[in-house]
C-alpha positions in Angstrom: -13.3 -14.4 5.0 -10.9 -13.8 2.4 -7.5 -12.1 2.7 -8.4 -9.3 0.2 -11.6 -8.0 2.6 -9.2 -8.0 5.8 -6.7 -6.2 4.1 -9.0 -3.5 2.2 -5.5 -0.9 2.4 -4.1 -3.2 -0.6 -7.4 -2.1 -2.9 -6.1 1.4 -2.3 -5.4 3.3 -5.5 -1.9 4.2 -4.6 -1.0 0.3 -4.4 0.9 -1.2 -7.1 2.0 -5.1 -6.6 4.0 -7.4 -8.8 2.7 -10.2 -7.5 -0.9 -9.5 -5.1 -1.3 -13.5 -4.4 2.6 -13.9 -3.1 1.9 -10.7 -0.6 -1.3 -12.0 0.6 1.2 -15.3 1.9 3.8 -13.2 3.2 1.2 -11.6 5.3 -0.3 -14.7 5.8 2.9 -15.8 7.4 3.1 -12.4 9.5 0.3 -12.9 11.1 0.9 -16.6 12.3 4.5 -15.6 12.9 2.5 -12.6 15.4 4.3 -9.8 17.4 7.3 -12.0 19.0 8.7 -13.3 15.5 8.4 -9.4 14.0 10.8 -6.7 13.4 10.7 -3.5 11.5 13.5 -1.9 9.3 12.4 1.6 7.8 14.5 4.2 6.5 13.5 7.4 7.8 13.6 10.6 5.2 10.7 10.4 2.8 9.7 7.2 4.2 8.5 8.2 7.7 8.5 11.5 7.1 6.3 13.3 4.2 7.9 14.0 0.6 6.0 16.9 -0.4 3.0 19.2 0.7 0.8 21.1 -1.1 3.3 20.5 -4.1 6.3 21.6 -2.2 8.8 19.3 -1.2 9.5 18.9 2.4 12.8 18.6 4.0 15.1 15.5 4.9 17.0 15.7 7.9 20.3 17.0 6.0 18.1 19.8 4.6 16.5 20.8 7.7 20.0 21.8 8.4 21.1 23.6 5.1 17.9 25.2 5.6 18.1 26.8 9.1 19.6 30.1 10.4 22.6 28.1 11.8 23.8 28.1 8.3 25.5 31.1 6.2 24.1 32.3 3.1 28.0 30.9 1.8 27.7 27.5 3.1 23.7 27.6 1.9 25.2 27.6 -1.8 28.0 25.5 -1.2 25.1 22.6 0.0 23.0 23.6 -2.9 25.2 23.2 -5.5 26.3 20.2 -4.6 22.6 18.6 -4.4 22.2 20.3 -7.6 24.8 18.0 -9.2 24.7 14.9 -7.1 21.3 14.6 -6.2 20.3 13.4 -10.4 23.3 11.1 -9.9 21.8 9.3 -7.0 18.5 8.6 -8.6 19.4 7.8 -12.0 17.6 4.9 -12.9 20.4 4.3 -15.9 23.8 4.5 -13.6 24.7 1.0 -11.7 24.7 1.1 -8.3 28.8 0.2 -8.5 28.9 3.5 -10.3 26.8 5.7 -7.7 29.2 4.3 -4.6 32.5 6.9 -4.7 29.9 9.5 -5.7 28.1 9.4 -3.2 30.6 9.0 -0.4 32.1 12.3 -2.1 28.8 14.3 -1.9 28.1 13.0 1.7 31.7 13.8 3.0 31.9 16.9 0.9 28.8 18.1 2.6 29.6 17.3 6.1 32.9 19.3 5.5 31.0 22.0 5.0 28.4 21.7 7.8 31.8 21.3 10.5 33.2 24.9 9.0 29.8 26.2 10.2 30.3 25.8 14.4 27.0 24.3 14.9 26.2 24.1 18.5 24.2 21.2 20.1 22.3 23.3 22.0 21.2 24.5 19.0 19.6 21.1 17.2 16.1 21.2 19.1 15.3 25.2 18.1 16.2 23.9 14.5 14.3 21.2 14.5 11.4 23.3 16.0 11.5 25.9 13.7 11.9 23.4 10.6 9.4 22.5 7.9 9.5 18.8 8.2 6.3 17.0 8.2 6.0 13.3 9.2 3.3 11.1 7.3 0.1 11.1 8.1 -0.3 7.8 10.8 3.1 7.8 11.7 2.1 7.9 15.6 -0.1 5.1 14.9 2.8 3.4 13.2 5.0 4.4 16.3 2.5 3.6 18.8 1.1 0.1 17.9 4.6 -1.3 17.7 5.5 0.1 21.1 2.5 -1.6 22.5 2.6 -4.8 20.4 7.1 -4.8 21.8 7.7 -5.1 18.4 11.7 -3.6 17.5 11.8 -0.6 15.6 15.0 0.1 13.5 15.4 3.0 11.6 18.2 2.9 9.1 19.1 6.2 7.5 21.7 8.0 5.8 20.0 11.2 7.0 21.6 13.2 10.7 21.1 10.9 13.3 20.9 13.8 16.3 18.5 15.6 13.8 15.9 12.8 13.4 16.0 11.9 17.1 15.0 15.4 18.0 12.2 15.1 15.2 11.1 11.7 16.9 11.6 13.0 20.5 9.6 16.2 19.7 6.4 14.1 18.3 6.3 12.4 21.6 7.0 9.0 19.9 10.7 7.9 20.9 9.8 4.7 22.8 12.2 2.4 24.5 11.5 -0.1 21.3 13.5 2.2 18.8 17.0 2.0 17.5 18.4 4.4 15.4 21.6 3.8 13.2 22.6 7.1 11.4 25.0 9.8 10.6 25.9 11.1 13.8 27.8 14.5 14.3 30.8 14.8 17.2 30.7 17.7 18.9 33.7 18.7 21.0 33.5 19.6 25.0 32.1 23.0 24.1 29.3 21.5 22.3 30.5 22.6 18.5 30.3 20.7 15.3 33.8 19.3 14.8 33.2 16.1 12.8 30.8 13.6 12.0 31.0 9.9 13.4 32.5 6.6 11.4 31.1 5.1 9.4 29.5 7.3 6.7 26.1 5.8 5.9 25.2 7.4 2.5 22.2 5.8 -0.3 23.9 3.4 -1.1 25.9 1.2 2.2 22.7 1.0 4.2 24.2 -3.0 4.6 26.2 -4.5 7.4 29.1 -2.9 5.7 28.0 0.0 8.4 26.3 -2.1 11.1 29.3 -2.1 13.7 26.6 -3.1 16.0 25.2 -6.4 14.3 24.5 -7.1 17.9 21.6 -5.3 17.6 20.5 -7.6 15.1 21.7 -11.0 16.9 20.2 -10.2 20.2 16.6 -10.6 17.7 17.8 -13.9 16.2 13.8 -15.4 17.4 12.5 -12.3 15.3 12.6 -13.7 11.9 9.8 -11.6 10.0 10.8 -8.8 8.9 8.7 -5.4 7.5 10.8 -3.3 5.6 9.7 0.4 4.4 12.2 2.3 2.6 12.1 4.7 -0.6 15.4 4.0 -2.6 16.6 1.1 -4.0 19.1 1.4 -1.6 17.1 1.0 1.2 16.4 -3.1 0.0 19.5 -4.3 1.8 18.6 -2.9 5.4 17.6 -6.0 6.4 20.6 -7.6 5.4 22.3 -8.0 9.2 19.0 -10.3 9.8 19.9 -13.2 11.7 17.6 -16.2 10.4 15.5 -14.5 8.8 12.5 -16.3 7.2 9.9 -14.2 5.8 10.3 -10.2 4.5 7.9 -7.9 3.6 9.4 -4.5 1.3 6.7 -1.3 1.0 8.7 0.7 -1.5 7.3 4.7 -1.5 7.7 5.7 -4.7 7.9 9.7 -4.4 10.0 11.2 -7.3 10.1 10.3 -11.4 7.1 7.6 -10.8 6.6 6.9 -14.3 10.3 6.4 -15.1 11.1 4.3 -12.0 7.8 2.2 -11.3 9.1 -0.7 -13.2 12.5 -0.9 -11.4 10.2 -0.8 -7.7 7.6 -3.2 -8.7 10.2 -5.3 -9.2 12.3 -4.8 -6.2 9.6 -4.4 -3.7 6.7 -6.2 -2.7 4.2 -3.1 -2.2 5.1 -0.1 -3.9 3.0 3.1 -3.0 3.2 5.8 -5.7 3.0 9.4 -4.4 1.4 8.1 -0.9 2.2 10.6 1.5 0.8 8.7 4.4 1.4 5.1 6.3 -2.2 4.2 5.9 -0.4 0.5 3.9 1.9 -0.2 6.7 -0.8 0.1 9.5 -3.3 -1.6 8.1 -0.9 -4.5 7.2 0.3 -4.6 11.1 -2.7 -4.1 12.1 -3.6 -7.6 10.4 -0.6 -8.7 11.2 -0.8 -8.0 15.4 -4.2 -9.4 15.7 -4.4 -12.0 17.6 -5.7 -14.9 16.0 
C-alpha cells in the first residue's frame, strides 16, 4: 500500500509541499523511529490555537490580556499602538531577521512595561481566560490526547504569556503530565500583583537555546531523536535547535496571514506548509501514521 493512501491528510487542499517524495521518507522514518524516538516542538499562538473565525481574528495569549477588563481604556491604546507599528515589522517578508531582533525586544519589553503599570492580580488570570475569545484548532485534544497516551514529550515554545496559555491548556482539560511549557512568564509579588515579567524575554525572533536556560529538558530526551515541529513564523524553525542528536525533523508551517506574499519563503523553509488551515487535521493524521504500530 503506498504512502500517499495511508497518508490521505497530505491530498488535502490546504497542503502545499516543496518536496512531497522527501516528506513521505521523513515520515517513513517516524514511523520506524515509533513513539519512544519522538518528540514534539510547537509554538503555541496561531499554531495550536485558531487564527481567525468567521473572518475575525482570534486572540494570542498577549491579546487576551490587552483585551480583558483588567486593562484600562489608557493602557488598551498604549498596546494598540504599539502592535499597530511593530506588528508589520515583525512579518515583513523584505526586513532580515538581524534587522527584526532590537525591534522586537523593544515592542515585547515596551509592552510588558505597560501590562506591570496595570496591577494585574493572579487570581485574576483564570476569569480572563474564561471570559476570552480564544479558540483552539479544531483536533487540538486529539493532538493533546494521543501524545499523552502514546508518552510522547510535548514542548510548547512560545513567545506568548506563559501563565496565560497554561490556564487556556488547563481549562480544555488537556494539561497532561507529558507537557512542558517554555514562555514569557509574569512575577507577581507576595500580594499576587503584576510586578515584572521573568528572564529571559522570549520574543519572534530568540525562540533558540539563546533562551533555553533549561536545555536539560532537552538532554534528559537525548534517545528522542525525531522531532515534529509545528510553528507559524519563520521564527519558530529554530525551536528545535536545543535537540540533542537529533536525526530526523519534520516542520508543518501554518501559513495564516499575507499567504500569497509569504508562500514562497514557507515552502521553502518548511516541509508542510498549510495555507489558511484553521485545524490540526495534518498533524494528527501524520502521528497517527506515525504511532501505529507496525
Amino acid at each position: 500500500m503506498s504512502l500517499s493512501h495511508q497518508l490521505p491528510v497530505l491530498e488535502k487542499a490546504t497542503v502545499r509541499m516543496k518536496d512531497a517524495e522527501e516528506v513521505k521518507n521523513i515520515i517513513s522514518r517516524l514511523r520506524k523511529g515509533g513513539a519512544d524516538q519522538l518528540q514534539v516542538i510547537t509554538d503555541f499562538d496561531m499554531t495550536l490555537t485558531r487564527f481567525g473565525f468567521n473572518g475575525q481574528r482570534c486572540p494570542t495569549s498577549y491579546n487576551i490580556i490587552d483585551n480583558s477588563r483588567v486593562i484600562s481604556e489608557e493602557g488598551k491604546k498604549k498596546l494598540r499602538d504599539l502592535l499597530h507599528y511593530y506588528y508589520p515589522i515583525e512579518i515583513d517578508p523584505d526586513r532580515t531577521v538581524e534587522d527584526k531582533l532590537p525591534l522586537m525586544v523593544e515592542w515585547w519589553t515596551k509592552a510588558h512595561s505597560v501590562l506591570c503599570q496595570q496591577k494585574i492580580l493572579k487570581s485574576d488570570i483564570a476569569q480572563i481566560v474564561k471570559e476570552s475569545d480564544v479558540m483552539l484548532r479544531d483536533g487540538v485534544k486529539v493532538f493533546f490526547d494521543q501524545l499523552y497516551q502514546s508518552r510522547v514529550p510535548l514542548f510548547i515554545f512560545s513567545a506568548g504569556v506563559g501563565d496565560v496559555l497554561e490556564e487556556i491548556i488547563r481549562q480544555a482539560g488537556m494539561f497532561h503530565p507529558n507537557v512542558h511549557v517554555v514562555s514569557n512568564y509574569m512575577d507577581f509579588d507576595d500580594c499576587g500583583v503584576l510586578r515584572d515579567f521573568r528572564e529571559p524575554l522570549i520574543h519572534t525572533y530568540n525562540k533558540n537555546n539563546t533562551v533555553l536556560e533549561d536545555t536539560n529538558y532537552f538532554q534528559q530526551l537525548c534517545t528522542r531523536t525525531n522531532i515534529l515541529l509545528l510553528g507559524d513564523s519563520m521564527g519558530d524553525l529554530t525551536m528545535a535547535d536545543g535537540v540533542a542528536n537529533m536525526e530526523n525533523i519534520l516542520r508543518v508551517g501554518f501559513l495564516n496571514d499575507k499567504v500569497e506574499e509569504q508562500r514562497e519563503k514557507y515552502v521553502e523553509a518548511y516541509d508542510v506548509v498549510l495555507e489558511k488551515d484553521e485545524t490540526l487535521d495534518v498533524a494528527n493524521g501524520i502521528l497517527q501514521f506515525v504511532l501505529t504500530e507496525t
